[in-house]
Every structure is written in structure tokens, then in C-alpha cells.
C-alpha positions in Angstrom: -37.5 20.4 -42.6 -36.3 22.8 -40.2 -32.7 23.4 -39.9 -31.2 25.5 -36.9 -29.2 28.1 -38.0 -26.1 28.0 -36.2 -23.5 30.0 -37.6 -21.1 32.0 -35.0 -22.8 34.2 -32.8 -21.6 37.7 -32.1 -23.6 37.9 -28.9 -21.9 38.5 -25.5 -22.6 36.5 -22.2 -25.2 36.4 -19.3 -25.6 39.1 -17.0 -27.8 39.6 -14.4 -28.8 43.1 -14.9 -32.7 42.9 -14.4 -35.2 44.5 -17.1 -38.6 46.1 -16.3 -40.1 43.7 -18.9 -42.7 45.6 -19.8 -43.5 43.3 -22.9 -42.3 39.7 -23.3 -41.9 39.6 -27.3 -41.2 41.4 -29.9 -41.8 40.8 -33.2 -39.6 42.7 -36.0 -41.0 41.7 -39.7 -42.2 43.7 -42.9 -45.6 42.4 -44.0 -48.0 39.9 -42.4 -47.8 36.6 -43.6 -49.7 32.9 -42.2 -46.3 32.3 -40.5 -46.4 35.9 -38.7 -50.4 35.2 -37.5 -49.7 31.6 -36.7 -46.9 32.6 -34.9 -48.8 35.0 -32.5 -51.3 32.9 -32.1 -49.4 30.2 -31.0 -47.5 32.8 -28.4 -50.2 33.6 -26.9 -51.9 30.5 -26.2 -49.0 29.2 -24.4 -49.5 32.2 -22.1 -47.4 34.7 -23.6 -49.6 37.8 -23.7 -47.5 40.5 -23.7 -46.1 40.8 -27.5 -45.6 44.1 -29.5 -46.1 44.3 -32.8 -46.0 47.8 -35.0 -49.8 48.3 -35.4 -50.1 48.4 -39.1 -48.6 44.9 -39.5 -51.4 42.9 -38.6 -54.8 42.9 -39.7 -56.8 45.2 -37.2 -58.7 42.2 -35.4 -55.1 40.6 -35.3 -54.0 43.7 -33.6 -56.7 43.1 -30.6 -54.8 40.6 -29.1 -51.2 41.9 -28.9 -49.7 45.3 -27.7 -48.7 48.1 -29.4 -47.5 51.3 -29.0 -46.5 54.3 -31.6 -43.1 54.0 -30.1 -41.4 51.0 -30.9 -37.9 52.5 -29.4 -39.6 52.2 -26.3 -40.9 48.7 -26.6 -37.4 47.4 -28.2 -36.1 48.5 -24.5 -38.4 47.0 -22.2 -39.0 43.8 -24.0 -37.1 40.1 -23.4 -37.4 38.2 -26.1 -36.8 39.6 -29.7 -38.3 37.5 -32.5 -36.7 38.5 -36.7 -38.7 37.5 -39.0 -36.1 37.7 -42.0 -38.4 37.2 -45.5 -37.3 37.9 -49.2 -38.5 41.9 -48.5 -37.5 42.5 -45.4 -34.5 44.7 -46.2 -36.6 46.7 -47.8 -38.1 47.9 -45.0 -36.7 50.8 -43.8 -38.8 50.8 -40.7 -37.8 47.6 -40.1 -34.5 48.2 -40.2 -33.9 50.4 -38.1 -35.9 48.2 -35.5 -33.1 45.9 -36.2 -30.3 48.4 -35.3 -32.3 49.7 -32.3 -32.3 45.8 -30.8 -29.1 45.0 -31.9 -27.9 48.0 -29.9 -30.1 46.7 -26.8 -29.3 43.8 -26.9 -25.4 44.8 -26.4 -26.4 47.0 -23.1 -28.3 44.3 -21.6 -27.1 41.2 -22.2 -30.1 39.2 -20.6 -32.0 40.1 -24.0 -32.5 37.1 -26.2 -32.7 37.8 -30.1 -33.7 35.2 -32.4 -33.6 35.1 -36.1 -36.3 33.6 -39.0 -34.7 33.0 -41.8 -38.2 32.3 -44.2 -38.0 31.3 -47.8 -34.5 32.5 -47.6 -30.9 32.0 -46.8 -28.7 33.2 -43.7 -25.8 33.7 -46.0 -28.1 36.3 -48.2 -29.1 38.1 -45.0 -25.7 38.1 -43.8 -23.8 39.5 -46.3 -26.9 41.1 -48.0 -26.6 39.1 -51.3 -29.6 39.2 -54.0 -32.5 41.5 -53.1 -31.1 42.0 -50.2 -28.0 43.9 -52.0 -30.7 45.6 -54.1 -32.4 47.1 -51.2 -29.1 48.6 -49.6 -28.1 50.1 -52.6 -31.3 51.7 -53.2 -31.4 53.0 -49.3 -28.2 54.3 -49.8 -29.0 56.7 -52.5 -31.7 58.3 -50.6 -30.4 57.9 -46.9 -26.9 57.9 -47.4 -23.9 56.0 -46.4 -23.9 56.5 -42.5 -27.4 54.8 -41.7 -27.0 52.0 -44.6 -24.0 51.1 -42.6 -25.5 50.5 -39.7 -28.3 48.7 -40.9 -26.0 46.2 -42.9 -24.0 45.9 -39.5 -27.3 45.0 -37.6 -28.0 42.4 -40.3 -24.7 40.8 -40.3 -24.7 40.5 -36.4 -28.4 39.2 -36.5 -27.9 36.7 -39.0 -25.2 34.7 -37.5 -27.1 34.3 -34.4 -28.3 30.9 -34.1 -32.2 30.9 -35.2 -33.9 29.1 -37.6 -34.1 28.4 -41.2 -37.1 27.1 -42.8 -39.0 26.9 -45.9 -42.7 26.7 -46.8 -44.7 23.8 -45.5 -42.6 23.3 -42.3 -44.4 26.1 -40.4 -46.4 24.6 -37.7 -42.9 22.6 -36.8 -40.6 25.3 -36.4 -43.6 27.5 -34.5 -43.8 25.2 -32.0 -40.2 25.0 -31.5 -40.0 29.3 -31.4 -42.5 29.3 -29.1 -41.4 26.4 -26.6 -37.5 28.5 -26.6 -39.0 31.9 -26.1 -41.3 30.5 -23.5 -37.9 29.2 -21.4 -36.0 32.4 -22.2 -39.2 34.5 -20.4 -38.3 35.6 -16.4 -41.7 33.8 -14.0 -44.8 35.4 -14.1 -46.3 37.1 -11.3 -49.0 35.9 -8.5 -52.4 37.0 -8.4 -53.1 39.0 -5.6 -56.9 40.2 -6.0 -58.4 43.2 -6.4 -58.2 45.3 -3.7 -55.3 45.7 -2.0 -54.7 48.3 0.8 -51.7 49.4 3.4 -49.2 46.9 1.6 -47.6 49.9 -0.4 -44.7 50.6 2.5 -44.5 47.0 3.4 -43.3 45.8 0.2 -40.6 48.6 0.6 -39.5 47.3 3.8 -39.6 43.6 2.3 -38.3 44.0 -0.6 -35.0 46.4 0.9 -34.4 43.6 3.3 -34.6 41.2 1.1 -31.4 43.5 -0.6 -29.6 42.5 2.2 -30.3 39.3 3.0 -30.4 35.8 1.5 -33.7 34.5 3.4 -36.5 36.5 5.4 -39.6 35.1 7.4 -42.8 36.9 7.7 -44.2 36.4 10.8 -47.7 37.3 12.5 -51.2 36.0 13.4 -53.7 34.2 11.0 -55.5 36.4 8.9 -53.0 39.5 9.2 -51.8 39.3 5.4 -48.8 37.6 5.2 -49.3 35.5 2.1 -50.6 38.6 0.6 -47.3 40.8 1.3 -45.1 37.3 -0.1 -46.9 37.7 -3.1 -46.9 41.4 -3.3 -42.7 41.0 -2.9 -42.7 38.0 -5.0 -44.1 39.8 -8.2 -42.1 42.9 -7.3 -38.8 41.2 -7.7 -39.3 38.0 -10.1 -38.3 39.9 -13.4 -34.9 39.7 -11.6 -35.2 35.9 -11.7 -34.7 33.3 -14.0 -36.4 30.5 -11.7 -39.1 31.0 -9.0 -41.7 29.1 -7.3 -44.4 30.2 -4.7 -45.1 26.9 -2.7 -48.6 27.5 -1.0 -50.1 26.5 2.0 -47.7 24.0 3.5 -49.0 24.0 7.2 -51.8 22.2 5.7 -50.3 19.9 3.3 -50.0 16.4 4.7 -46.7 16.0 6.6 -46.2 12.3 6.2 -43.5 11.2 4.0 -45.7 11.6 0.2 -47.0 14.8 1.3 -43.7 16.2 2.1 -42.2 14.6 -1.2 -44.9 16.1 -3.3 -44.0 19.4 -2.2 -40.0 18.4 -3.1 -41.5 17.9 -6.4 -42.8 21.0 -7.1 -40.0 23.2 -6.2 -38.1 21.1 -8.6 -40.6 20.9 -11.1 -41.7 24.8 -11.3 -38.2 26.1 -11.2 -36.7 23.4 -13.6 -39.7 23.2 -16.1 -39.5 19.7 -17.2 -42.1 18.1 -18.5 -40.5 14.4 -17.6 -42.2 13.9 -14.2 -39.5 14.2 -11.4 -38.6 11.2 -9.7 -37.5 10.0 -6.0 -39.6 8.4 -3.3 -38.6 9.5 0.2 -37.6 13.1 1.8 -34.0 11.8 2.0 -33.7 11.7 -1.7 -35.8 15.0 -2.4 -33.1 16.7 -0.2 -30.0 15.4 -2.4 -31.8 16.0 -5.7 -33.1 20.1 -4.8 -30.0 20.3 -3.9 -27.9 18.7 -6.1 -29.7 20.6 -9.2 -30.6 23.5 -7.9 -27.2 24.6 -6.0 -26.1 26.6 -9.1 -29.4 28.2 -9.9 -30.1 31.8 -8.7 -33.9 31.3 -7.7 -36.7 33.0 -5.8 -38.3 30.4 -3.4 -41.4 31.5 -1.4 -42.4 28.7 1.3 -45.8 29.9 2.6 -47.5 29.0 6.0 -44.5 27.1 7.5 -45.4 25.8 10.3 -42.6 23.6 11.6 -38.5 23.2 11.6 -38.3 20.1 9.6 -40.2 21.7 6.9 -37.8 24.2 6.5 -34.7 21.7 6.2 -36.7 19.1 4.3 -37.9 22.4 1.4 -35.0 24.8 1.7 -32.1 22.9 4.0 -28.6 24.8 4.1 -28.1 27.9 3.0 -26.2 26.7 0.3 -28.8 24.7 -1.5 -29.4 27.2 -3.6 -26.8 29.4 -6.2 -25.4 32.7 -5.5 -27.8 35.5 -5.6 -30.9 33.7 -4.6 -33.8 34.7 -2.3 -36.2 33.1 0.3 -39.3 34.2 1.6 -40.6 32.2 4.8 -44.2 33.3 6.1 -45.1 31.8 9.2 -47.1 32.1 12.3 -44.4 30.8 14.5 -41.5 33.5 15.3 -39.9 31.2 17.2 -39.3 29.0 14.0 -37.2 32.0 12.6 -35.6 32.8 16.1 -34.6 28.6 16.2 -33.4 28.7 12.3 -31.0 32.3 12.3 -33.6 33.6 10.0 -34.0 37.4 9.8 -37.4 38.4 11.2 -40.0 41.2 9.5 -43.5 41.1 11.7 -46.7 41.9 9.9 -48.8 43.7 11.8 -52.6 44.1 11.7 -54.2 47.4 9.5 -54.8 50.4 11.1 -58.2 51.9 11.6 -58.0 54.0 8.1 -56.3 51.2 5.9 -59.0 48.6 7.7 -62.2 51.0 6.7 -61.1 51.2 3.0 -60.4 48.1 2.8 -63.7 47.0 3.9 -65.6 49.3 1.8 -64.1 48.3 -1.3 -65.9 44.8 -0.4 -68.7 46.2 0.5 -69.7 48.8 -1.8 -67.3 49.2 -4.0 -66.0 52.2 -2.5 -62.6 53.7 -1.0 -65.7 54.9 1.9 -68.7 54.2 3.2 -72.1 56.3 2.1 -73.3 58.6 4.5 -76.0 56.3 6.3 -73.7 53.1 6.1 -71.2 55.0 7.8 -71.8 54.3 11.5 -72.4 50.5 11.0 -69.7 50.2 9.1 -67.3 51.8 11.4 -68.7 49.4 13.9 -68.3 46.3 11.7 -64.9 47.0 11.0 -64.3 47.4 14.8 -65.2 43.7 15.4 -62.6 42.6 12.1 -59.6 43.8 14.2 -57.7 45.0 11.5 -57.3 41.7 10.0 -57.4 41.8 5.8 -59.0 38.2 5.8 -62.0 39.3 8.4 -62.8 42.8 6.6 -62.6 41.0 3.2 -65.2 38.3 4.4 -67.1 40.7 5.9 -67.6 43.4 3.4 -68.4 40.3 0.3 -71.0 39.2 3.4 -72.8 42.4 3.2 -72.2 43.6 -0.6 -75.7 44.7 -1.8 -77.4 43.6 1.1 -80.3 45.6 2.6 -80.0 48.0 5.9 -82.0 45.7 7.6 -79.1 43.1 7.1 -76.8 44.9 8.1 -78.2 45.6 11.2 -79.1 41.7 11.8 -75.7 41.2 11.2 -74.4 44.0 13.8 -77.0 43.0 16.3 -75.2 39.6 16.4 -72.1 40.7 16.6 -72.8 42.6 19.6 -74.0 39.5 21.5 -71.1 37.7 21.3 -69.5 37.4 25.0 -65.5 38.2 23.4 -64.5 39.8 20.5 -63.0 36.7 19.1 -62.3 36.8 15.2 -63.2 33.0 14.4 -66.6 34.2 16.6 -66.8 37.0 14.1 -66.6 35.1 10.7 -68.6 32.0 12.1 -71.8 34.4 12.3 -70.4 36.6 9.3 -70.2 33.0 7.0 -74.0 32.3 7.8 
């Protein structure tokens, strides 16, 4: 049976000083055991990939699947979640205990840190007040490190252990993994977006996004189909969602359905991505999806992202008043209608198309790969990129058109082009998506 250790905690309260979050996990214990590989197993099925582990404690093809570094200092700073794995020979670890002081100290400058202790085959009372082997181990530390760093280390295991955690013994392991695992999970900022591959000109954007974003609560992108906006969002989104306990990226939402269940269903999965429950959410008209975001969500500091907005009531029926949502949260509206943000008080950042530099390399790398084009592709492509009018979408389709295509294809492709009456882009990628 597994029995939640909850003897009074030492640590201090929230803050919302953000961490780089380098590494999601990690795991302080002596020697591998079933519990240690079942346990990283299990972390990184649910999606947690980013785990240290000090490389000699885990068979080498164990070691393949998690990070590790030959600085653990390092790690101990830029990592979230802190997982103790405290076993009958854990204190004798001297590596391992000074892990312990190094997180314990961590923990105390940024409070966002979560520690959680495993008390396996073993009592929180003996780690606490290093009883038994525990006691054995201290005073044979102390004869050959002295009094200074085996008071510190029986400090750190004092504070550690009467931090709630968990306290298990043999035969109870799958239980109290999936438990670890499901906590840790909640305690872990979003994850970021994928963008793609390539990704050119964005690098000052995000800047300018992301300092406005500093100063206000809610900014639109606006600007023409095509021209990159969902790309920058995402771009700002994974650049600040460490900072966040909640986010969600709602996609696409001029082309959801806008009668009453289309609208709903997108109610439902701002609530259900920045809540996590696994109970399905419940309500049946846009009425009651406006009380309920904003009933549980108007003490929540979330990052929302509505994508594609298209028209007024979208915004009140997703985001409504600006105090829907808790102190310190952020929108991010991207729309092809300015006058939407003029019309809602909403401060304005225009994306504007690639220049003719950022447009060829962004081309090439579809087309070749290449930052530029070989010397005899280099006219055409020039030429092609001419008719994508520095739009990301057009160059992208066009340069995965012609990727390992023949000269003679190219040339088709440019000779067609050429008749077309207007430079129109949705003229462009009808004859480019033949």
C-alpha cells in the first residue's frame, strides 16, 4: 500500500520567477534498482523526455533514452521537477548527497521548483533524523570529510524528508509510479508547438512580439493569408510558455464551424487544455461556456493563443473581458482583419511579407536543401521566388513542388507561371499544386 508521506514541509511558497527548464526531471538516487528503470520508463512514455540522470546509474542502453551531462550542478539548476529516491544506501552516497544539498539549495532560490521524496524499503523518520544506516553513514562521512559538509548533508536530509512524498514498500511499485508520474506531469510548465523545419526572418519578430507582449495583456497579429502569422504565434508561444503554468494554442478558428456546437467545442478546449481534466467538461450553449472559462479560469495566470480570428463574437465568446483571465496572463490574437483589433481596443503588431533575401533562403531550403540556390538553378529560382511574393506559405509550397525535380521541370513550371495574366498568389499555387 502506498502511504503519502506528509509530515510538515519546510518548503516556501509559489513564485513566479520563470526557469529556463532545460530538463523537466531529475532523478537523485544511488544505485539502479526495477523501481528506478520502471520509473523512467514510465516518465517518458507519458511524454516526459527530458530527465537527467548521472550517467553511471543506469545501465548504458538505459542511459540512451534520458539526458545527461558530466555536470549535474548545472542540471539541478535548470530542471523543474526533482524526484529523491531515498533507499536503505542512499546516505552512503556521497555523490548523492551533495546532489541533495545542491537541490535543496535550488529549490530555496526558486521557489517554482518542485522536490519530491521516495522513501523505498525505508522509513521517513530514519531519513529524517538519520537513524540506523543512515546514522552509520554520517558518521563514517564525517571522519573523512569533516564536520562542515556532514552538516549540511544531514540538513538537506532533514528538509527533504519532511516534504510530503511517498512511502512505499516492495510489491506496490507500479502503484505509486503511476501516481509520481501523473503529479510530476501536472507540476511540468506546457510544452512547446511545433514549428517545422525551416524557419527564416522570424528571429527579430519574436523580439518585437514577445517585448510587446511585456507590456501588454493581449496583442493581435495582423496581415494577409499566407504571410506567417500562425508561425510567429507559435514562435512567441514557445518562447514564453516556461513562464506559464497553463496555456493553450486554439488553431484555426475562422474555419471551425460557427454555429452554436462548433463554437462550444472550441469553449471546451480552452478549458480542457489549460485545466487538464480528464472528466469531459460539460455545458451545452456559448452562454454557459462564457460563465464556466470564466468562472474557473479568472484566477489562473494563462497564455491563450486564438489563431485565425476572424470575427468579433469570436473574440467575446473565447476570451470576453479582459478580466476573464488572472493577473499576469497573456493573449495572442492572429487575424486577417485589423479592423477586428481596431473595433476591440486591442494593441496591433502587422506581419509583413519576407523580403527578397529572407524569401530566397527560405525557398531553397525547400528546394534543395540549401541556405542558396546552385549556380545553374540560380536564375529560375530567383524568378520563382518573384511570383511567391514573399509569402512563407507560397515559397514553402513551391520549393517541396520542385525538390529533386529535373531542370526540365523547373522550367515547365516557370513557363506557366509566366502565362498567367496577374501575378495572383492563389493563381501561383493552383499551377504549383499540379
Amino acid at each position: 500500500m502506498i502511504i503519502p508521506n506528509q509530515e510538515p514541509s519546510s518548503s516556501g511558497s509559489s513564485s513566479s520567477e520563470s526557469t529556463s527548464n532545460h530538463y523537466d526531471v531529475f532523478l537523485n538516487f544511488t544505485t539502479e534498482t526495477t523501481f528506478t528503470i520502471t520509473l523512467c520508463d514510465s516518465l517518458r512514455k507519458k511524454g516526459i523526455d527530458k530527465i537527467f540522470v548521472v550517467p553511471k546509474k543506469l545501465r548504458k542502453k538505459k542511459r540512451k533514452r534520458v539526458l545527461a551531462s558530466p555536470d549535474p550542478p548545472t542540471a539541478i539548476k535548470e530542471a523543474t521537477v526533482y524526484i529523491l529516491v531515498f533507499s536503505e544506501d542512499y546516505a552512503s552516497s556521497a555523490h548523492c548527497l551533495d546532489e541533495l544539498v545542491e537541490i535543496m539549495e535550488s529549490k530555496k532560490k526558486k521557489k517554482k521548483q518542485v522536490v519530491f521524496p521516495i522513501f523505498y524499503q525505508i522509513e521517513p523518520t530514519v531519513v529524517r533524523r538519520q537513524k540506523s544506516k543512515y546514522g552509520e553513514a554520517m558518521d563514517a562521512h564525517q571522519r573523512r570529510f569533516g564536520d562542515e559538509r556532514v552538516l549540511k548533508w544531514k540538513k538537506a536530509l532533514n528538509e527533504a524528508a519532511g516534504l510530503s512524498g511517498w512511502h512505499f514498500e516492495p510489491g506496490s511499485e507500479n502503484d505509486v509510479v503511476e501516481k509520481i508520474v501523473e503529479v510530476a506531469f501536472s507540476k511540468l510548465p506546457p510544452k512547446g508547438l511545433h514549428i517545422g523545419e525551416h524557419i527564416v526572418g522570424l528571429g527579430s519578430r519574436i523580439k518585437d512580439v514577445t517585448s510587446l507582449l511585456n507590456a501588454v495583456p493581449i496583442l493581435g497579429i495582423h496581415g494577409t493569408a499566407g504571410v506567417g502569422k500562425t508561425t510567429l504565434a507559435k514562435a512567441a508561444y514557445n518562447s514564453i510558455v516556461h513562464q506559464f503554468q497553463e496555456a493553450c494554442f486554439l488553431s484555426d478558428i475562422r474555419e471551425a464551424p460557427k454555429e452554436c456546437e462548433g463554437m462550444v467545442r472550441l469553449q471546451k478546449t480552452i478549458l480542457s487544455e489549460i485545466l487538464d481534466e480528464k472528466k469531459k467538461i460539460k455545458f451545452s450553449s456559448v452562454n454557459k461556456g462564457i460563465s464556466k472559462i470564466n468562472r474557473r479560469l479568472c484566477k489562473k495566470r494563462v497564455l491563450l493563443v486564438l489563431d485565425d480570428v476572424d470575427k468579433k463574437e469570436e473574440l467575446e465568446q473565447l476570451m470576453g473581458g479582459r478580466g476573464w483571465f488572472g493577473k499576469g496572463s497573456k493573449v495572442i490574437v492572429t487575424t486577417r482583419n485589423k479592423q477586428l483589433l481596431i473595433d476591440g481596443h486591442i494593441h496591433e503588431y502587422e506581419m509583413t511579407k519576407l523580403n527578397d533575401n529572407d524569401s530566397l533562403e527560405l525557398f531553397c531550403q525547400y528546394a534543395f536543401p540549401s541556405d542558396k540556390p546552385t549556380v545553374e538553378y540560380e536564375d529560375m529560382s530567383k524568378r520563382m521566388v518573384n511570383y511567391a511574393q514573399g509569402l512563407p506559405s507560397a515559397l514553402k509550397t513551391m520549393g517541396s513542388k520542385l525538390n529533386h525535380k529535373s531542370m526540365d521541370a523547373w522550367k515547365c513550371a516557370l513557363d506557366q507561371l509566366e502565362r498567367l495574366p496577374e501575378r495572383k498568389v492563389e493563381d501561383v499555387l493552383k499551377i504549383m499544386g499540379k
